[in-house]
C-alpha positions, 0 to 999 in steps of 0.5 A: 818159711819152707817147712816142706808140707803146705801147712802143719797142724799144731793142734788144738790151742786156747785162744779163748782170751785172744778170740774175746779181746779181738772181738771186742774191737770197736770199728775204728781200731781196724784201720788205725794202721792201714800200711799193710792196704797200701803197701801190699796189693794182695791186703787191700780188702783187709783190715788189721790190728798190728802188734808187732811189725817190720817192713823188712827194710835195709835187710837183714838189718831190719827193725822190729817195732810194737805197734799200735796194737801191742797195748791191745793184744799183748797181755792175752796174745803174747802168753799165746804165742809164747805157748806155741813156741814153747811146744813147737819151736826151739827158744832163743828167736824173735817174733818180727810180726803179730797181728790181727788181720781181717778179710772182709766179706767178699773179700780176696787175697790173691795168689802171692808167694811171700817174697821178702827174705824175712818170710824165708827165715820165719815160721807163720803161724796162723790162729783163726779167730772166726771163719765160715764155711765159705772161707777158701784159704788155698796152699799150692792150688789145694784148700785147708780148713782152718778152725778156731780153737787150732793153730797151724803153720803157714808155708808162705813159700807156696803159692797161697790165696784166701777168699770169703764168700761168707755173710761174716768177716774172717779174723785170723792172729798171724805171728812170725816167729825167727827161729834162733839159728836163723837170727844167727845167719842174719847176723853173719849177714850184716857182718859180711855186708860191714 
């Protein structure tokens, strides 16, 4: 969603619970769910835990499924993220992604614009589960730092790329979440289009 600024800082959050779970992942749960790799050029050096997803299919019409990672992350991520919500956005709407996403070392996520119209409608919002001092993570061509223990709001409609040049993997929990009166606007949509 265009939130009018590149990102917004919502402040510090506890994600301690999240942070614990993610890294007590074993290997093979990484890449279980490899669609976002092989649908999206810009993720095939990155590896996820998918909670809650759609592919944005037959828009806006879409569907919205738990994925392999809901039994996972659900009981430390959705208290989380239903916290964030709270505090910063109005009630009423539906988160439509959740996610663990890996960037391994060396890894490149090139500039992109998230496109589909679904990215237009939602709020994203980052928590960094790990990071290093050699994570660029650029917004319209400028870098932001973000920090574990904070949560921030991604505008995916800049322009934004993110790479690690560090000796550790970067992890970040990334949601998107359908503010209600958007969800309304859907629903006129799929009307009009009966």
């Amino acid at each position: 969603m265009d939130i009018g600024v590149p990102l917004r800082d919502l402040g510090e959050v506890d994600s301690t619970a999240l942070i614990e779970r993610v890294l007590g992942f074993e290997d093979q749960v990484w890449v279980e769910n490899s669609y976002r790799q092989k649908q999206y050029d810009v993720h095939t050096l990155t590896e996820s835990v998918v909670m809650i997803f759609t592919d944005g299919k037959g828009w806006p019409n879409i569907e919205v499924s738990k994925e392999s990672g809901w039994d996972l992350l659900a009981d430390v991520a959705m208290p989380l993220m239903h916290s964030i919500i709270e505090e910063f956005y109005p009630p009423g709407g539906t988160i439509i992604r959740a996610m663990a996403a890996k960037l391994l070392v060396g890894g490149v996520i090139k500039p992109h614009v998230d496109a589909h119209p679904s990215f237009h409608v939602g709020h994203r919002i980052h928590i960094p589960i790990t990071t290093n001092s050699r994570v660029r993570f650029m917004i319209d061509g400028k870098p932001n730092r973000l920090a574990v223990g904070r949560a921030y709001e991604i505008n995916n409609q800049n322009q934004h790329s993110v790479m690690n040049k560090g000796k550790e993997d970067r992890i970040t929990f990334i949601f998107d979440y359908v503010p209600p009166e958007q969800l309304q606007r859907m629903q006129q949509m799929q009307a009009q289009q009966s």
